[in-house]
Structures are given as structure tokens and as C-alpha cells.
C-alpha positions as CSV (number, residue, x, y, z in Angstrom):
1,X,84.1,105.0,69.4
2,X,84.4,108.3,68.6
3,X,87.1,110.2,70.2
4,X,84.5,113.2,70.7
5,X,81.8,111.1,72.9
6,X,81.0,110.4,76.2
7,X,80.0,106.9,76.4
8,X,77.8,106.1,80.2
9,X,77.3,103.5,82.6
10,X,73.5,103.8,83.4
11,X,74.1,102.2,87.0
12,X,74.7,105.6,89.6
13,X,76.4,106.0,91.8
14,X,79.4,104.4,89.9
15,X,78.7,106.2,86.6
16,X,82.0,105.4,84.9
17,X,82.2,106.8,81.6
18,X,84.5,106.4,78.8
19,X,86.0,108.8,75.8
20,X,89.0,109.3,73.9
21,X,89.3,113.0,74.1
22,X,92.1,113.7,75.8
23,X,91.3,117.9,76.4
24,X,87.8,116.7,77.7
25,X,89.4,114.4,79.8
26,X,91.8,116.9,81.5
27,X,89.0,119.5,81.6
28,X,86.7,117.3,83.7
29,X,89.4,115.0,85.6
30,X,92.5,117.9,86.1
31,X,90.8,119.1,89.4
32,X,91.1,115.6,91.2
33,X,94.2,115.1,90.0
34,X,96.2,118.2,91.1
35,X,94.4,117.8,94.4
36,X,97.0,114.5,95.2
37,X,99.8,115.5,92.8
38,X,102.4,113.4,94.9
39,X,100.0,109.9,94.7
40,X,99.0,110.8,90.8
41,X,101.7,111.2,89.6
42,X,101.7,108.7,86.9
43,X,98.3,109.9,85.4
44,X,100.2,113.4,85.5
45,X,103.0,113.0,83.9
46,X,101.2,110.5,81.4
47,X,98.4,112.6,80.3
48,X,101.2,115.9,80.2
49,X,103.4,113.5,77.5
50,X,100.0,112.4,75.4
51,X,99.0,116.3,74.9
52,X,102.7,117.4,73.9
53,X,103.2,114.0,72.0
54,X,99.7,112.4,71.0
55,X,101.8,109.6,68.9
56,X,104.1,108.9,72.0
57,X,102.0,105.9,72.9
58,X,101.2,104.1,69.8
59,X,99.3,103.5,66.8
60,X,96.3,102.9,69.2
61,X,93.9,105.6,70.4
62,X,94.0,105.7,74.2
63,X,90.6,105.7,76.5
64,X,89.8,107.1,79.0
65,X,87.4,107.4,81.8
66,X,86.3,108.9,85.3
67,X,83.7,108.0,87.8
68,X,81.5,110.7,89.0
69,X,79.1,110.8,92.3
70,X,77.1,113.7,93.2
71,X,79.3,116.0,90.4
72,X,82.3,115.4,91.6
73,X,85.3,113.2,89.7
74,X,85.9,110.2,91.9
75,X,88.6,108.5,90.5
76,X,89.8,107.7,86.6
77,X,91.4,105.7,84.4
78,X,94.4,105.4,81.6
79,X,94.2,102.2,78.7
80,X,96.8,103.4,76.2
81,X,98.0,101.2,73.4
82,X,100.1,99.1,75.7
83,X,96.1,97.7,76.8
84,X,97.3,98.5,80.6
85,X,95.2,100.1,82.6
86,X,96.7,102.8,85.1
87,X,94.3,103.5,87.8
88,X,93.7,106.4,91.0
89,X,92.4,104.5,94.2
90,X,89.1,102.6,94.1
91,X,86.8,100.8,96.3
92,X,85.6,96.8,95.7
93,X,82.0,98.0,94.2
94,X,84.2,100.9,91.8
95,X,86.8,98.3,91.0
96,X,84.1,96.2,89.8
97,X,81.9,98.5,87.7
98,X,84.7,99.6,86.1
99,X,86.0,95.8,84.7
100,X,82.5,95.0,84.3
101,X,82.6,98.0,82.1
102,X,85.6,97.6,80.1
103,X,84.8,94.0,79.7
104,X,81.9,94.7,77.7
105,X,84.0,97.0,75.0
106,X,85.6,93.3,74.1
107,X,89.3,95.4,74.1
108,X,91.4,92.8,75.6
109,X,92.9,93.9,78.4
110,X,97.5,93.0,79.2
111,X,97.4,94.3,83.3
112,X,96.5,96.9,85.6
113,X,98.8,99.1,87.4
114,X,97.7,101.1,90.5
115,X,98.1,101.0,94.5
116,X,98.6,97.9,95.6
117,X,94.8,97.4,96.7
118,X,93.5,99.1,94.0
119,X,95.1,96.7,91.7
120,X,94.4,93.6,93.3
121,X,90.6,94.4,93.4
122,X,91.0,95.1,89.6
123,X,92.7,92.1,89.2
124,X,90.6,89.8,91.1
125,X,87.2,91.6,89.0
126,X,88.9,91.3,86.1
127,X,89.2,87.7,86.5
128,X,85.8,87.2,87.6
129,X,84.3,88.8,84.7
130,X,86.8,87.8,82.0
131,X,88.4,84.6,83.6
132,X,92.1,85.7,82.5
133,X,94.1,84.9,85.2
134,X,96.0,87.8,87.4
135,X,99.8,87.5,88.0
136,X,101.8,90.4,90.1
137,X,104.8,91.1,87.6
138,X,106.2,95.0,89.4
139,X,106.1,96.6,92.4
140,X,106.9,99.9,93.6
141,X,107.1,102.1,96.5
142,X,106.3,105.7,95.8
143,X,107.9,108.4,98.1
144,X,107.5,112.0,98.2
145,X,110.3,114.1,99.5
146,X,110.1,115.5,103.0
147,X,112.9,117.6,104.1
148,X,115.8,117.3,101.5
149,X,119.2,116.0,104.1
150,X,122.2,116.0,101.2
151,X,124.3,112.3,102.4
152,X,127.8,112.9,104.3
153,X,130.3,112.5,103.0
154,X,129.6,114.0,99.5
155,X,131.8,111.6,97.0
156,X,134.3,113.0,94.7
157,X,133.3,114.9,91.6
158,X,130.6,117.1,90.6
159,X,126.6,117.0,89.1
160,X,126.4,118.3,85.7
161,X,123.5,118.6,83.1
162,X,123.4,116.3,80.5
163,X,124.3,117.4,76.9
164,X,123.7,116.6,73.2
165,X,127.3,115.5,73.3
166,X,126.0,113.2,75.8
167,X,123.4,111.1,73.9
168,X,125.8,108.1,73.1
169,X,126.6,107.8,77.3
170,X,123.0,108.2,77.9
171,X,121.3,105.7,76.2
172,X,123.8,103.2,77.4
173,X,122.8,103.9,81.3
174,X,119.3,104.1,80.2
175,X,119.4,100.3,78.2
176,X,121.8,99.3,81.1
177,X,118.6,100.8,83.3
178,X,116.1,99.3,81.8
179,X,117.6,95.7,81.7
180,X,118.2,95.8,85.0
181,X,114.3,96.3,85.9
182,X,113.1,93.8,83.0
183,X,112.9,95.7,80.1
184,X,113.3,95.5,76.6
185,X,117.2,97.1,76.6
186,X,116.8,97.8,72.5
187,X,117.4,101.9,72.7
188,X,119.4,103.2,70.2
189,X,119.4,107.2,68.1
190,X,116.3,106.2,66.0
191,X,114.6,104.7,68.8
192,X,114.9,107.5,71.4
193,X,112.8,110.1,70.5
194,X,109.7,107.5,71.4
195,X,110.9,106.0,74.3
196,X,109.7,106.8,77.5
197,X,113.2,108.4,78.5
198,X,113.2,111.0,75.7
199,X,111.2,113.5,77.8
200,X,112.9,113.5,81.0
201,X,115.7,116.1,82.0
202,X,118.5,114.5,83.1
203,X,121.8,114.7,84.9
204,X,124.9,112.4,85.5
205,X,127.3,112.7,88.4
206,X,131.0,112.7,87.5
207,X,134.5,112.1,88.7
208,X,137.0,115.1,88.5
209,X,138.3,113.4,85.8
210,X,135.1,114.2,84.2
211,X,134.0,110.3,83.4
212,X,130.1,110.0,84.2
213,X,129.5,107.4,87.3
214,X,125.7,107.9,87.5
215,X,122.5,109.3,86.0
216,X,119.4,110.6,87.7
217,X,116.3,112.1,85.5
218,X,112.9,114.2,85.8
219,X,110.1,114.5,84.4
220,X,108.9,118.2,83.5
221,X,106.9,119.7,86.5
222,X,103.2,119.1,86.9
223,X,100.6,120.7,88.8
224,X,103.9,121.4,91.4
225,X,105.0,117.9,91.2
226,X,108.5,116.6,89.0
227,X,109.4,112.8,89.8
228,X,112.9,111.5,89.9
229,X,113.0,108.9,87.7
230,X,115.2,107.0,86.4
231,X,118.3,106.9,89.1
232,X,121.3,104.3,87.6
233,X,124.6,103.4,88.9
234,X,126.6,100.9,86.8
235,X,127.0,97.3,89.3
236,X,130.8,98.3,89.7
237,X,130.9,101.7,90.5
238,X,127.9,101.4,93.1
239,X,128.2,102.2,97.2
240,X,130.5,104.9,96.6
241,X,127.3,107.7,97.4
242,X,127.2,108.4,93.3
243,X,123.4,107.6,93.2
244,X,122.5,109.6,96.8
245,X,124.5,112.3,95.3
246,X,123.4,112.3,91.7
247,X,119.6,112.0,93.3
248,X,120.5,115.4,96.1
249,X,121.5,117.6,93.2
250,X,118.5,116.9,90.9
251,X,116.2,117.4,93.8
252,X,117.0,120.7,94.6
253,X,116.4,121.7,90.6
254,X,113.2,120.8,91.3
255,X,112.7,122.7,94.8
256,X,114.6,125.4,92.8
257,X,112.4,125.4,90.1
258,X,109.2,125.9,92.3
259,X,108.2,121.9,92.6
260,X,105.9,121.5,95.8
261,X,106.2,117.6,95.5
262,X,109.0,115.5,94.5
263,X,108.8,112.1,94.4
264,X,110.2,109.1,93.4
265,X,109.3,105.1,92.8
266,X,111.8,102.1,94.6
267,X,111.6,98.6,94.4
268,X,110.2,97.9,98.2
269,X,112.5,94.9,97.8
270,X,115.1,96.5,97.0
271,X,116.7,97.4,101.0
272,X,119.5,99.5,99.8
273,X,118.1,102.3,97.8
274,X,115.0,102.5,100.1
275,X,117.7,102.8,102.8
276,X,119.3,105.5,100.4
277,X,116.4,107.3,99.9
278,X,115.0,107.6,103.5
279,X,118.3,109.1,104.2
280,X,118.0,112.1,101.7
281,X,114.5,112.6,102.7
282,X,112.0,110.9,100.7
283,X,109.4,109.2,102.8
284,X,107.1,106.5,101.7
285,X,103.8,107.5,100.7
286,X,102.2,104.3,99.3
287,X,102.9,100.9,98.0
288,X,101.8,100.0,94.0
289,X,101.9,96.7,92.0
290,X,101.7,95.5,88.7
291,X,99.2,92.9,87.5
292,X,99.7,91.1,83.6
293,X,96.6,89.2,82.6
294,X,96.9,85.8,80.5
């Protein structure tokens, strides 16, 4: 396929069509998307990363595609080099069109991540029309920040930015991070600067002492929108208020910096930091889940 092509489904009104031109792409999709900031948020800050960093995702030329009715961009999707699909809410008949369309590209697909319906009706399509066999791997509440409440009492210590001097520190929380949510914990210097942590800002929470207790990072803003993400407390320093603090203080750099939405992703199982995060502010906004395909 050439990156420079539109490629069509003849069957209106879900007219799905595919290309690898990413400034096409944000030409004809950045509308809809800055319309929900807060609920795309991962199509946001993934299609922001690919422009600044077109290698960031691998060897692999990403694809991807929009559906259209009546001139108007109904919904898209992202298949990077990972061979996950990321997709924006769709209806059974969309969901279908669109594995019925992929399917025929013979690009074999590893999972589908959108809202929880969303990706179950992909799933359940993609099955029908491939047979590989759906299983939910990840879920994740989103929640977008309603009126910021700072936790009382505030724990000891202080928020500060983290530095070059910090690297070393870092990547451990972020491999400590990463394990902790199932995955690969392999960061190290060379690494980094392809990871998916390398572009966030981020900030750790310290004692007066000046030893880091906690990290919280962000992406750059978006269409008005910056996502908290990751948030990591080491097991044995946790329910001392590090992560509600640490969390507080990058929040309001984002409302200072003129962010309209902030949001942030929890494991709904996870009663604790949902807990946490309803206390700060953050209110759910919808539920997502993973699918991997055999």
C-alpha cells in the first residue's frame, strides 16, 4: 500500500477507508477527535508521538482509517506495528465493516483496544470473520478531572520536577511500573529514548530528606487535553498520601498550563486508587478493555 493512497470500502454508509499517511489522516480525522479530547485521548496522544517520532512505533508502517457518513468523520482507527488496533466508539454494523475490512488486507491482527463495547463488538467480528479467538487481557477506567480537591492531610515533603540527574531513579520506578501492570520491565539508557515513557514530563514526590517516594507523568498537551500517566508508588512506601499528592501537584501543571481536560486511566479493579482518585476529583468517564487474539 502506498502510504500516499486512500484505499475504499464500496459499501456506504460505512465507507471505511484505509491509508498510511499520517498528515492526511490528521487533516481529515483532527476535527472528531478534538471534539471528545477527554474520551480520545489515546488516538491523541498516539497520533501527536507518531508525527514528532515517526520511528517511535516500529519498523512497521502504521494504518490508518476513518469512516465517513454524509461528509462527516464518524469514527477511526490506529494498527501500528504492535498489529493492535486502537479504536473511537462504534456501532455492531461499524464494528463489523471494519473487521470485514481489515480481514481482507491478510495483516494478521494481536488485539483491539477501545471502550469496553466497542471492543467486544470488534472482538466478537473479528472472530467471526477470522475465527481467532478473543480473550480480555486489560482493562481500564478512564476519568477526566472535575474540580481538582488536593487530599488532607498533605504528607511530608515536597513535588519536584524530574531531572537529567534523575534518569537512573526514573527508569527504576518506571520498570518497577511496568512489572507491576504486566509488562516487559527490560528499560535501561539505550532503551529509553523508544519506550513509551521517554515522552512524558514527569515528577516525583520527595521526603525532606530529599529521597524520591513516588512518580507521576504527562503527556504533552493536546487539543487542551494532558493525561496523567504513569502514577507509581513503590509496595512499601504506599498509604502514606505519596501517590494523591504526587498526582495533585502534576494536575495543577496542567490546569496551569491551560489543559481543559485532564484525565487519567485506573484499573476498575483496583478499589484503592479509584477510591484515591475520586477523592482529588477525577470522575469516571468510561470503562475500556483489551482484547489479544490467538
Amino acid at each position: 500500500m502506498r502510504p500516499d493512497d486512500w484505499h475504499v470500502d464500496e459499501q456506504p454508509p460505512y465507507d471505511w477507508q484505509l491509508t498510511g499517511n499520517i498528515d492526511d489522516f490528521r487533516a481529515r480525522a483532527g476535527d472528531f477527535l478534538r471534539a471528545r479530547p477527554a474520551l480520545h485521548t489515546t488516538p491523541l496522544t498516539t497520533l501527536e508521538k507518531l508525527r514528532e517520532h515517526p520511528d517511535a512505533y516500529g519498523p512497521e508502517p502504521p494504518l490508518f482509517g476513518l469512516l465517513e457518513s454524509v461528509g462527516e468523520v464518524r469514527a477511526i482507527c490506529l494498527l501500528l506495528a504492535t498489529r493492535r488496533v486502537t479504536l473511537t466508539q462504534l456501532s455492531p454494523e461499524q464494528a463489523d465493516a471494519l473487521a470485514v475490512r481489515l480481514a481482507a488486507l491478510h495483516r494478521p491482527l494481536a488485539g483491539v483496544t477501545a471502550d469496553h463495547d466497542t471492543a467486544t463488538l470488534f472482538a466478537e467480528a473479528w472472530q467471526r470473520h477470522t475465527g481467532a479467538t478473543p480473550e480480555a487481557h486489560w482493562w481500564g477506567r478512564l476519568h477526566r478531572l472535575g474540580t481538582l480537591t488536593p487530599p488532607e492531610p498533605r504528607p511530608a515533603g515536597r513535588d519536584r520536577a524530574v531531572t537529567a540527574s534523575d534518569h537512573e531513579q526514573l527508569i527504576r520506578f518506571c520498570n518497577e511500573f511496568a512489572a507491576e501492570v504486566g509488562e516487559p520491565a527490560t528499560l535501561d539508557a539505550g532503551s529509553w529514548p523508544h519506550s513509551r515513557f521517554a515522552d512524558k514530563h514527569f515528577t516525583f514526590w520527595q521526603t525532606p530528606q530529599g529521597t524520591p517516594v513516588s512518580m507521576a507523568g504527562s503527556t504533552s498537551m493536546v487539543s487542551g487535553m494532558i493525561r496523567v500517566d504513569p502514577v507509581y508508588t513503590p509496595a512499601h512506601l504506599r498509604a502514606r498520601g505519596y501517590a494523591g499528592a504526587v498526582t495533585v501537584e502534576v494536575t495543577r501543571t496542567a490546569l496551569a498550563a491551560g489543559a481543559t481536560d485532564v484525565v487519567l486511566f485506573t484499573n476498575p479493579a483496583n478499589a484503592t486508587s479509584n477510591a484515591l482518585y475520586r477523592r482529588i476529583g477525577y470522575v469516571p468517564l468510561a470503562d475500556f478493555t483489551g482484547y489479544r487474539f490467538s
